[in-house]
Steps between C-alpha positions, in 0.01 A plus 500: 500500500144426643429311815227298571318482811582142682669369191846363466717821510895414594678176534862513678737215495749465762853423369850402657699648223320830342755506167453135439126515532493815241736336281267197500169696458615652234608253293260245545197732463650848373411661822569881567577668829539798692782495727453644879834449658716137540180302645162620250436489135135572446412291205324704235165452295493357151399805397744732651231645742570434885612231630379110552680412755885509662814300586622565847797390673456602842329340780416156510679223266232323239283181607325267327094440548393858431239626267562347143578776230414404224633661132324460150676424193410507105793181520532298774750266388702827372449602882633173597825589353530842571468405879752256475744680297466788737620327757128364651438137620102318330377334883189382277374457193397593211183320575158517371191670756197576377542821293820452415843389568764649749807444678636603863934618521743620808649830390798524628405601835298207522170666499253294286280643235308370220462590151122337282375518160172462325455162415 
């Protein structure tokens, strides 16, 4: 895995209940992780390669009115239901914004993300 110089390298999500938060990940989105102990799971690349990002369960609990993370999807509507059916609560949307459509959830955590497609 490559990284580039100032660009968006690692996201981590702060979550009150790491097993719950995997459990969700993974089934709305098909997310992979490495596990490093009770309170990490670094989230893995699409590709395999490295890692995007991580889960972690120690420290502070999750707040609202952080950055917005924001997910792609070939489907939105199918990502609409995954999100709900894993467990995930839609805060906003679908709605349309120039480009595209997208809608904003609460994992179960309560940390709010969004997923957008091409319009």
């Amino acid at each position: 895995m490559t990284h580039t110089h100032h660009a968006l390298d690692y996201v981590e999500l702060q979550v009150s209940d790491l097993p719950t938060a995997r459990t969700f990940y993974e089934r709305a989105f098909g997310w992979t992780f490495n596990d490093y102990g009770p309170a990490y799971a670094g989230i893995r690349s699409a590709d395999g390669e490295g890692e995007v990002g991580g889960l972690s369960a120690a420290g502070e609990a999750p707040v609202p009115g952080g950055p917005l993370v924001l997910l792609y999807s070939g489907d939105l509507d199918g990502s609409v239901r995954a999100v709900q059916e894993a467990g995930g609560r839609v805060t906003e949307g679908p709605y349309d914004f120039p480009g595209g459509r997208r809608f904003h959830f609460a994992d179960p955590s309560g940390n709010v993300l969004g997923v957008w497609a091409e319009g």
